[in-house]
N, CA, C and O atoms as CSV, one atom per row, in Angstrom:
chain,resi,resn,atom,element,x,y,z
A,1,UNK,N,N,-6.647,-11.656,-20.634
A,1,UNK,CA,C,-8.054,-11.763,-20.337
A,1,UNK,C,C,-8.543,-10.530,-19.571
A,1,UNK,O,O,-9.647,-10.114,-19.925
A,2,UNK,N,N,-8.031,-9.986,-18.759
A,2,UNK,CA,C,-8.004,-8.737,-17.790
A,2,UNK,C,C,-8.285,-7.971,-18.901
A,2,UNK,O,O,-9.374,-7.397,-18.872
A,3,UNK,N,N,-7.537,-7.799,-19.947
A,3,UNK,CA,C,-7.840,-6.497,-20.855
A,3,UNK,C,C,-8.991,-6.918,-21.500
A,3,UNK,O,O,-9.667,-5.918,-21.740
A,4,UNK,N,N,-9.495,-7.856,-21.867
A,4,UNK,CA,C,-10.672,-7.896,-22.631
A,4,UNK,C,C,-11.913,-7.737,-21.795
A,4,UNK,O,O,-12.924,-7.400,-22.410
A,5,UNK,N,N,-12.046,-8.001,-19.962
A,5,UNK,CA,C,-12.996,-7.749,-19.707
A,5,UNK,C,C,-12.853,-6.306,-18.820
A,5,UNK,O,O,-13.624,-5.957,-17.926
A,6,UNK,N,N,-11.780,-5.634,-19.258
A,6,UNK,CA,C,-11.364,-4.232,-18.838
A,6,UNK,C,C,-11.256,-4.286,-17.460
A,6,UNK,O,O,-11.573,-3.184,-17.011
A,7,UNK,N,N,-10.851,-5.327,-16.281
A,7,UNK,CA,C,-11.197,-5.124,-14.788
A,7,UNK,C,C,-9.062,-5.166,-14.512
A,7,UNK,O,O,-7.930,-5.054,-14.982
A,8,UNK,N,N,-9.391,-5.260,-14.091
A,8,UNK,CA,C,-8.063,-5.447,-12.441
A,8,UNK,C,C,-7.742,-6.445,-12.394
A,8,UNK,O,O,-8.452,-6.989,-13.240
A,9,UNK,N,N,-6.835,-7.519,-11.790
A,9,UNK,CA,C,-6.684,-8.319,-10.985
A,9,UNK,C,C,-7.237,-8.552,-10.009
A,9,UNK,O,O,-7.652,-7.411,-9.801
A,10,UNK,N,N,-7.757,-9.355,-8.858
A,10,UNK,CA,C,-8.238,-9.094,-7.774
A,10,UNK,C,C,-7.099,-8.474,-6.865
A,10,UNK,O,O,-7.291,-7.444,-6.219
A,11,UNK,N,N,-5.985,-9.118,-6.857
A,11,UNK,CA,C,-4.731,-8.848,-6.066
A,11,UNK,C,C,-4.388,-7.436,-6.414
A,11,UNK,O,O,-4.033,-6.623,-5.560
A,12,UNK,N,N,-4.486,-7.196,-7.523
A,12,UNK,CA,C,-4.067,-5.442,-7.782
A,12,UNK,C,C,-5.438,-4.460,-7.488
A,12,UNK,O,O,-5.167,-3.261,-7.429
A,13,UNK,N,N,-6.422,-4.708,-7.358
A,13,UNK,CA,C,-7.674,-3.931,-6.654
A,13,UNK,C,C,-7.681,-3.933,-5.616
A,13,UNK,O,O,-8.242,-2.964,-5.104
A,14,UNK,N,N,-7.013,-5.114,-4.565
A,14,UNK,CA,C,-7.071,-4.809,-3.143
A,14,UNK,C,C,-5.940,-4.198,-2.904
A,14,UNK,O,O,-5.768,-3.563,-1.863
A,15,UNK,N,N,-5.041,-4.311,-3.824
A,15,UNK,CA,C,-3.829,-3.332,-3.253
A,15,UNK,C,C,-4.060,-1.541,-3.269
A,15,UNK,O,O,-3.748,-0.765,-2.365
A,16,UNK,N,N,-4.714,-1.201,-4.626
A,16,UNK,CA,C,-5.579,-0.259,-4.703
A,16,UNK,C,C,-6.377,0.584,-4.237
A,16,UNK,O,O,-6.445,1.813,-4.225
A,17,UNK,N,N,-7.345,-0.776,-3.616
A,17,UNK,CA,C,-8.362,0.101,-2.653
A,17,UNK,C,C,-7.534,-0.031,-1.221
A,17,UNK,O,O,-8.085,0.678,-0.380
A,18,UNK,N,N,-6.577,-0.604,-0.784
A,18,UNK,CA,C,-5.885,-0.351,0.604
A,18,UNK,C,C,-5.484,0.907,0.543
A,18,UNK,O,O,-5.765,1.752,1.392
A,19,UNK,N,N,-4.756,1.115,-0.535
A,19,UNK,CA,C,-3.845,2.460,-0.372
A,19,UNK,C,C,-4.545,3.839,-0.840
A,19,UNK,O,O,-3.931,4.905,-0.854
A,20,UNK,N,N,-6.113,3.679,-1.283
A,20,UNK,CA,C,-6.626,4.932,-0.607
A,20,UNK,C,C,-7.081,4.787,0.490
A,20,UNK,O,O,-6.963,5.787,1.198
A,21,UNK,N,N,-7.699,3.702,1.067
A,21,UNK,CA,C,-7.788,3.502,2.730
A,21,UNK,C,C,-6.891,4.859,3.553
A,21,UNK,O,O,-7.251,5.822,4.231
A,22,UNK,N,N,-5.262,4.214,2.970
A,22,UNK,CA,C,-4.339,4.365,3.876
A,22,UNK,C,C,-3.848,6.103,3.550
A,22,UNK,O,O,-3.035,6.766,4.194
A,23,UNK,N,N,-4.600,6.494,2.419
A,23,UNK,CA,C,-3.924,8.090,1.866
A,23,UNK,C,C,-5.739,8.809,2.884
A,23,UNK,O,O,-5.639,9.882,3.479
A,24,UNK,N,N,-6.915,8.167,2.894
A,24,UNK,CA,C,-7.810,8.483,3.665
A,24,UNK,C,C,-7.516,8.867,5.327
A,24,UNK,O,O,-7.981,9.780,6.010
A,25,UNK,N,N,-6.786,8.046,5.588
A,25,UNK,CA,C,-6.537,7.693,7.159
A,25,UNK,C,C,-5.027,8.740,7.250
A,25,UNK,O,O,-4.558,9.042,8.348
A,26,UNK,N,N,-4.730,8.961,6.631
A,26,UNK,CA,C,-3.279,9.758,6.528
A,26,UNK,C,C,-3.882,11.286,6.720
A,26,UNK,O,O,-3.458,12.207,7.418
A,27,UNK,N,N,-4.887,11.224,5.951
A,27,UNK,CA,C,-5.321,12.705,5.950
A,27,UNK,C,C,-5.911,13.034,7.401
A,27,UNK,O,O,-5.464,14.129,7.739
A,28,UNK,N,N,-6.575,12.608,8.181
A,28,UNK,CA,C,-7.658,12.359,9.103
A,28,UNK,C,C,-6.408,13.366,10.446
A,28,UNK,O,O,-5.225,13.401,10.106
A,29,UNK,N,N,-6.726,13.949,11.576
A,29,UNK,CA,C,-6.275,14.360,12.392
A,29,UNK,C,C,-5.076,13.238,12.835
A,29,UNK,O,O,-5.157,12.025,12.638
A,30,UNK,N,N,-4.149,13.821,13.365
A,30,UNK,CA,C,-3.170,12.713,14.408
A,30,UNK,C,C,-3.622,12.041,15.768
A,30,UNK,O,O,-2.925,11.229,16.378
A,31,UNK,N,N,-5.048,12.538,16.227
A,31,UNK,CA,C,-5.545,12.025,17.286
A,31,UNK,C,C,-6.335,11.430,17.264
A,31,UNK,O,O,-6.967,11.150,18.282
A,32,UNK,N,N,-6.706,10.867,15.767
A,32,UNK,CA,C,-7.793,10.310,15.407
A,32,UNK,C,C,-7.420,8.853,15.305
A,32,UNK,O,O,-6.493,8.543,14.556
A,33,UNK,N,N,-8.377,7.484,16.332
A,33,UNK,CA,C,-7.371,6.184,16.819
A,33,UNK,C,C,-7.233,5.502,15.160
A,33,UNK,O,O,-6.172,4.974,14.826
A,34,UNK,N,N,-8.137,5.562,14.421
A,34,UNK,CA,C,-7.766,5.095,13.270
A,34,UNK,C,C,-6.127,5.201,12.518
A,34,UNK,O,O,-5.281,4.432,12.061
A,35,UNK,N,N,-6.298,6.480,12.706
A,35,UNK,CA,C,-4.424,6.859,12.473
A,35,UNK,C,C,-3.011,6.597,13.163
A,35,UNK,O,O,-1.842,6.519,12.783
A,36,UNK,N,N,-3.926,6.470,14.751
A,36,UNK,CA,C,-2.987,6.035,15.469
A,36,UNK,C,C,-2.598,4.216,15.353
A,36,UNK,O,O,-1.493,3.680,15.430
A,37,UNK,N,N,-3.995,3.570,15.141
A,37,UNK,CA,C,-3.448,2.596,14.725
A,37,UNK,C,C,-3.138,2.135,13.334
A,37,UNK,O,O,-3.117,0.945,13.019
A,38,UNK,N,N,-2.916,3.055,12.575
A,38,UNK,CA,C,-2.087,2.659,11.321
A,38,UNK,C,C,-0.532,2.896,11.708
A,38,UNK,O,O,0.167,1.907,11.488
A,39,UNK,N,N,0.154,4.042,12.252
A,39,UNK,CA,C,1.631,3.663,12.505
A,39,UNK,C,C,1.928,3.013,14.273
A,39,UNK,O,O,2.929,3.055,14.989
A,40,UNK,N,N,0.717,2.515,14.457
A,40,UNK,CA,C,1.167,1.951,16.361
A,40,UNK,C,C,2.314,0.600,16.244
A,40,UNK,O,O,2.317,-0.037,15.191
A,41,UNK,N,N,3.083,0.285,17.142
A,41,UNK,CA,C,3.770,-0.608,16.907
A,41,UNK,C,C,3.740,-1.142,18.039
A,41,UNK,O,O,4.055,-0.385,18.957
A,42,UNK,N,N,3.418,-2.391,18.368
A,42,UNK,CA,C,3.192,-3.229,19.468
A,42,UNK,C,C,4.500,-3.055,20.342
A,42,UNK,O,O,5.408,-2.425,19.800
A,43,UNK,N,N,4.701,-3.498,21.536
A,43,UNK,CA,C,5.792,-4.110,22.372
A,43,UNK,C,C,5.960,-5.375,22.822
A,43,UNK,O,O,5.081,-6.192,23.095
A,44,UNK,N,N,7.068,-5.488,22.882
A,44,UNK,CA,C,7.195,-7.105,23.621
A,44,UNK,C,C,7.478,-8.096,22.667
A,44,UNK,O,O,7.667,-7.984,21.455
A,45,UNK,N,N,7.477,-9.195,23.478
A,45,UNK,CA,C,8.186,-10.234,22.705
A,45,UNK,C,C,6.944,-11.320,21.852
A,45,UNK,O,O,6.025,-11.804,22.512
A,46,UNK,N,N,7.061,-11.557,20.569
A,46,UNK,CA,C,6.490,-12.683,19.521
A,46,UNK,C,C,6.617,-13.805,19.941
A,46,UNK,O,O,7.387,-14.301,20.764
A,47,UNK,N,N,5.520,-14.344,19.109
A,47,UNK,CA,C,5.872,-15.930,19.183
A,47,UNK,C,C,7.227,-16.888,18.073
A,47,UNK,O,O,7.327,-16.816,16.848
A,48,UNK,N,N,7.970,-17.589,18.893
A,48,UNK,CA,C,8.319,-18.556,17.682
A,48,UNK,C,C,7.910,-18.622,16.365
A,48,UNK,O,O,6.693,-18.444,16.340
A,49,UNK,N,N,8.371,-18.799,15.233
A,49,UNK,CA,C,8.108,-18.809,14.279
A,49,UNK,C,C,8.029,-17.542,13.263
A,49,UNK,O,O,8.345,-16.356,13.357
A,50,UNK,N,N,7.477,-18.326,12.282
A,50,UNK,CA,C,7.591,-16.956,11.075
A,50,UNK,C,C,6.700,-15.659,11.607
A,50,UNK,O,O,5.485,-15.757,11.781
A,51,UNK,N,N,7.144,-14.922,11.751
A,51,UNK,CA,C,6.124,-13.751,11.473
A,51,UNK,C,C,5.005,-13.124,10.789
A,51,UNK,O,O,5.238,-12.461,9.778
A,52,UNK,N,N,3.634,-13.275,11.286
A,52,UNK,CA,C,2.665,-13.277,10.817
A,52,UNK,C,C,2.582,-12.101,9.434
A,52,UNK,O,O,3.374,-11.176,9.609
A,53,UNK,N,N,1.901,-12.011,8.335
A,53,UNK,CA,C,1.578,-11.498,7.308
A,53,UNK,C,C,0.945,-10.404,7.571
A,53,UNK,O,O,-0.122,-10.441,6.957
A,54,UNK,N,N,1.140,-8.596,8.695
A,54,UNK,CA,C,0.038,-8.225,8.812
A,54,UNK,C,C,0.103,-6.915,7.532
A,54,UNK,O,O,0.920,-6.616,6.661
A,55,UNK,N,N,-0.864,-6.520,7.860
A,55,UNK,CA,C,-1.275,-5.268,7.219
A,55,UNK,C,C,0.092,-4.183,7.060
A,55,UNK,O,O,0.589,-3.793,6.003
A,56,UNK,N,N,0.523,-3.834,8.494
A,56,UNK,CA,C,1.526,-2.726,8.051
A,56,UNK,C,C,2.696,-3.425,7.646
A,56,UNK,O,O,3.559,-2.716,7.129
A,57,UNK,N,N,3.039,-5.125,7.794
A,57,UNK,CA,C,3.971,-5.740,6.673
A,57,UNK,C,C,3.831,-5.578,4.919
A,57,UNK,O,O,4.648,-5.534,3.999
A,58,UNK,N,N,2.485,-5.523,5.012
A,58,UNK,CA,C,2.551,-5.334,3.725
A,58,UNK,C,C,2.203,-4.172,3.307
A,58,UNK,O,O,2.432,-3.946,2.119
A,59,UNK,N,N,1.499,-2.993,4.200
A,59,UNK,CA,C,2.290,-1.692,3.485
A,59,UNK,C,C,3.652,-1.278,3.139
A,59,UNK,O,O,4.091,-0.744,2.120
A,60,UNK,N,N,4.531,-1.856,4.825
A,60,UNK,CA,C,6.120,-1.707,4.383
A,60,UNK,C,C,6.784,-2.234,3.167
A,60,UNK,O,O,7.560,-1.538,2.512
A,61,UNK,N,N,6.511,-3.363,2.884
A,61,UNK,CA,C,6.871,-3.583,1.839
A,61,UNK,C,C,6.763,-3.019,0.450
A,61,UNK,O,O,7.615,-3.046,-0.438
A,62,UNK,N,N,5.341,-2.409,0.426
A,62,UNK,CA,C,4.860,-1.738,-0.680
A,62,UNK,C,C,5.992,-0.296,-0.558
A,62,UNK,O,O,6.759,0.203,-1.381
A,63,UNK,N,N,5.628,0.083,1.001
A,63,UNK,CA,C,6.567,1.488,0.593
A,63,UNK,C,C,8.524,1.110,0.368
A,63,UNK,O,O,9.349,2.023,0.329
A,64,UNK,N,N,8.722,0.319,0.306
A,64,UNK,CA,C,9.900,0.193,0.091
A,64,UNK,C,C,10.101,-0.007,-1.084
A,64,UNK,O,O,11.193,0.405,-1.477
A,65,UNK,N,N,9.259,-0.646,-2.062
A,65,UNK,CA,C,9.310,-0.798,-3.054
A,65,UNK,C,C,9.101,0.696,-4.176
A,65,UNK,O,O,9.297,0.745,-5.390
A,66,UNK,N,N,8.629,1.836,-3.210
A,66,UNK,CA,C,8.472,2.851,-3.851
A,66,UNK,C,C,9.086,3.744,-3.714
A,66,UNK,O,O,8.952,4.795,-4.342
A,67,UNK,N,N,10.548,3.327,-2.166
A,67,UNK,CA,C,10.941,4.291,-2.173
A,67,UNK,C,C,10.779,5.481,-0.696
A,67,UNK,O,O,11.691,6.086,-0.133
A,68,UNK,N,N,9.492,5.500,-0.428
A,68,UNK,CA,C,9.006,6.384,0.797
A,68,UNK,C,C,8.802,6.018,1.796
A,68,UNK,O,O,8.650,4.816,2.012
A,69,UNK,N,N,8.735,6.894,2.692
A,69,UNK,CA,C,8.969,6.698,4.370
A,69,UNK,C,C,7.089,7.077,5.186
A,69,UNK,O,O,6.002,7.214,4.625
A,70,UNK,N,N,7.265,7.101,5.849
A,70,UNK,CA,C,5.892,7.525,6.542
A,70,UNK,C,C,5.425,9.051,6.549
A,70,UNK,O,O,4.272,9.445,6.375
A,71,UNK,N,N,6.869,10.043,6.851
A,71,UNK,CA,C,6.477,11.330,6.928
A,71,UNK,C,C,6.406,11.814,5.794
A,71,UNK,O,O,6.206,13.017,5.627
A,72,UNK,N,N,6.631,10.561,4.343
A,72,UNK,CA,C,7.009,11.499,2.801
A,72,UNK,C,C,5.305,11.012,2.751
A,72,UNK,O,O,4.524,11.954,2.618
A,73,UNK,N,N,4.802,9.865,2.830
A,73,UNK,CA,C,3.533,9.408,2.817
A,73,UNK,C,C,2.601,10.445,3.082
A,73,UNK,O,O,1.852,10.934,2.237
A,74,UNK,N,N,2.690,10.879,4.694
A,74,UNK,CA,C,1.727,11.963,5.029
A,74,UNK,C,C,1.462,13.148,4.422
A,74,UNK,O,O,0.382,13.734,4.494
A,75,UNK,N,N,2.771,13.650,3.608
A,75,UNK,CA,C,2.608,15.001,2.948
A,75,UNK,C,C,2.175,14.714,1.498
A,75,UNK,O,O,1.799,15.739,0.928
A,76,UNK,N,N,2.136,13.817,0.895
A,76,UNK,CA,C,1.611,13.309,-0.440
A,76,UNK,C,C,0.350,13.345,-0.342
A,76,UNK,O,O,-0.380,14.066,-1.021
A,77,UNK,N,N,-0.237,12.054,1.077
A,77,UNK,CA,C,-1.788,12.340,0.983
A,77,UNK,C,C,-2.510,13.513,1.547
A,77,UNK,O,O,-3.722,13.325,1.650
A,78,UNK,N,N,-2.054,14.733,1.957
A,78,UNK,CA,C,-2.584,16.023,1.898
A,78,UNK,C,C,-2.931,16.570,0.503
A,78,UNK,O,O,-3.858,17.370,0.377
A,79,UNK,N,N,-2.192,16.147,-0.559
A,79,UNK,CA,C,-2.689,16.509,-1.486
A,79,UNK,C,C,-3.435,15.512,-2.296
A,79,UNK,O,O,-2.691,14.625,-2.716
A,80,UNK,N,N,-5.078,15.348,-2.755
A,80,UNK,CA,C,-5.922,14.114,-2.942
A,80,UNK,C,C,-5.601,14.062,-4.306
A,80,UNK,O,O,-6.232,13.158,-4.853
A,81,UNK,N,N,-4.923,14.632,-5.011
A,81,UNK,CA,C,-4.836,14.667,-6.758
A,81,UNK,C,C,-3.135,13.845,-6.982
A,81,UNK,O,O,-2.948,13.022,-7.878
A,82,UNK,N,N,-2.197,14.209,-6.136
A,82,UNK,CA,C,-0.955,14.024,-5.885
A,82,UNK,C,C,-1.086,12.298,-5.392
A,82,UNK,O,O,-0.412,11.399,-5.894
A,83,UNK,N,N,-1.965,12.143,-4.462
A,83,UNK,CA,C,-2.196,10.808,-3.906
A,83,UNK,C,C,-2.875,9.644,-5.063
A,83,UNK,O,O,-2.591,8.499,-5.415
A,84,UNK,N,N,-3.706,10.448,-5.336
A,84,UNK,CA,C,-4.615,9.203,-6.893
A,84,UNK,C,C,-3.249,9.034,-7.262
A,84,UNK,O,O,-2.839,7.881,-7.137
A,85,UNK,N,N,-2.374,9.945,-7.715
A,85,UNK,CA,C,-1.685,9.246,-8.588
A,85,UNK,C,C,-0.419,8.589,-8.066
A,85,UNK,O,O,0.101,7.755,-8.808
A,86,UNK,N,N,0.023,8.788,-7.158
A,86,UNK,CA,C,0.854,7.987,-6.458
A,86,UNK,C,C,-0.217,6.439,-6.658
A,86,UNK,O,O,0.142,5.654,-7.535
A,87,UNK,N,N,-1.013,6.219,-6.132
A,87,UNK,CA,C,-2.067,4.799,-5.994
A,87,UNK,C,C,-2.002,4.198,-7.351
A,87,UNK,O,O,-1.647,3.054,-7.636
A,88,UNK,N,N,-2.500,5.384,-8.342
A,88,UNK,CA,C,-2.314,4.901,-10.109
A,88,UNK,C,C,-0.778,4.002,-10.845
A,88,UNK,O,O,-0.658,3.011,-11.565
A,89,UNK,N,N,0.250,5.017,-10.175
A,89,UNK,CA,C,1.640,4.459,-10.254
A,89,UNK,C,C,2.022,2.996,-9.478
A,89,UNK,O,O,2.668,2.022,-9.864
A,90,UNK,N,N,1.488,3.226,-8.508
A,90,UNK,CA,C,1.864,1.782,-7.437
A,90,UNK,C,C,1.385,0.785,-8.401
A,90,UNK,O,O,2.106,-0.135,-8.789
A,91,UNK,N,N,0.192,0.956,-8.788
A,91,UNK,CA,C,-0.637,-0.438,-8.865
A,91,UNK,C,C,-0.090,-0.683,-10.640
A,91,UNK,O,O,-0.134,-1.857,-11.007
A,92,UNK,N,N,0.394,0.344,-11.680
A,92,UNK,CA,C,0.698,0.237,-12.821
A,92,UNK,C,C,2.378,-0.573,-12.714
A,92,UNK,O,O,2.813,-1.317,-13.592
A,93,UNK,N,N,3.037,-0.250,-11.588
A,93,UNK,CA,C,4.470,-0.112,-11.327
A,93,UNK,C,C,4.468,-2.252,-10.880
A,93,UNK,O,O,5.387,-2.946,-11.315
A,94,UNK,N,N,3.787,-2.621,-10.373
A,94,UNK,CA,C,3.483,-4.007,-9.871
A,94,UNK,C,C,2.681,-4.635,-11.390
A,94,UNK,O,O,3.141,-5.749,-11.636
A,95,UNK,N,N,1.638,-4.201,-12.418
A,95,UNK,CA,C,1.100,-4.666,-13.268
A,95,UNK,C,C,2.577,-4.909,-14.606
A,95,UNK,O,O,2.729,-5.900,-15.320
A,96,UNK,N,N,3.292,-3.890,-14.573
A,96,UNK,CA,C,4.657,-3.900,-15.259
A,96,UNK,C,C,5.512,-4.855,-14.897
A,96,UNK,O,O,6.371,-5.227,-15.697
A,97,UNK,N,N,5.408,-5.430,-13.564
A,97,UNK,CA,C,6.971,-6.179,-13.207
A,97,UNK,C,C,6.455,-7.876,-13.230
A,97,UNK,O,O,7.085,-8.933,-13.212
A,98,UNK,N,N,4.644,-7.457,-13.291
A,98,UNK,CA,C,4.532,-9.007,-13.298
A,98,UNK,C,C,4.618,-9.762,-14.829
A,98,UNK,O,O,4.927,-10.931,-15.061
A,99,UNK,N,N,4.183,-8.532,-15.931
A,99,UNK,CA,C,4.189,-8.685,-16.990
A,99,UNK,C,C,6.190,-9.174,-17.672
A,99,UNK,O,O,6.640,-10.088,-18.363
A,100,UNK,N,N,6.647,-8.272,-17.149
A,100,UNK,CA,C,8.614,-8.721,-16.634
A,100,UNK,C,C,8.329,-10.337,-16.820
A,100,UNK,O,O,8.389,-10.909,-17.908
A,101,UNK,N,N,8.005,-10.975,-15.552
A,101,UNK,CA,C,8.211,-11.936,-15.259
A,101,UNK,C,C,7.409,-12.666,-16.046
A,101,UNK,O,O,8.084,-13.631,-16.404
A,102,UNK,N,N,6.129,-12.742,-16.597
A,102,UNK,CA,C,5.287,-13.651,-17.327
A,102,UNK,C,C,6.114,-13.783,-18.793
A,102,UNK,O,O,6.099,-14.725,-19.585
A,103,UNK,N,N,6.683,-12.781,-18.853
A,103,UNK,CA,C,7.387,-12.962,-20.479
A,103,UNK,C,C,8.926,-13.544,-19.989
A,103,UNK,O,O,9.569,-14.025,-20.922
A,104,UNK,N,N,9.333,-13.556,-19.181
A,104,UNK,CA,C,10.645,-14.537,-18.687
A,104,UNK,C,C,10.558,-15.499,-19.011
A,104,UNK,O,O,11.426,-15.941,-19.764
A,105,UNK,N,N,9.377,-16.377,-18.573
A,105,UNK,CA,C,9.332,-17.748,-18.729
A,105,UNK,C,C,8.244,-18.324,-19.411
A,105,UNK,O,O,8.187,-19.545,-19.561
């Protein structure tokens, strides 16, 4: 159905538009708080229980799934042509594995 009305997924457009967010905010100075709070990492101790769903959980996950680290991240999104397509690959690389699984079962 996606192909006939030519759109996205919703789930694969927000993954999409996060990760130029995050190739935007990559580019931006190191003193700039936006950037700082994309790699800040809290201290101290959590609550009981599962660990909440945040944002840089689910970048990590994304970058693990691709492979890259934070400092390979930063030098990719210096280049804005190099970065589209890193974003193009992510989101084609997840549209491939779900298609995997829909034809499994």
């Amino acid at each position: 159905m996606w192909e006939r009305t030519n759109q996205l997924p919703a789930e694969e457009e927000i993954r999409k538009r996060r990760w130029k967010w995050i190739g935007h905010t990559l580019r931006k100075s190191s003193n700039c708080i936006t950037r700082q709070a994309l790699t800040w990492n809290p201290e101290g101790k959590r609550k009981r229980g599962r660990p909440k769903n945040t944002l840089r959980r689910i970048i990590e996950a994304d970058m693990k799934t691709m492979n890259y680290n934070w400092t390979e991240l930063e030098k990719i999104a210096q280049d804005r042509v190099g970065w589209r397509m890193l974003v193009s690959g992510l989101c084609s690389f997840t549209r491939s594995n779900r298609r995997k699984v829909v034809a499994a079962n």
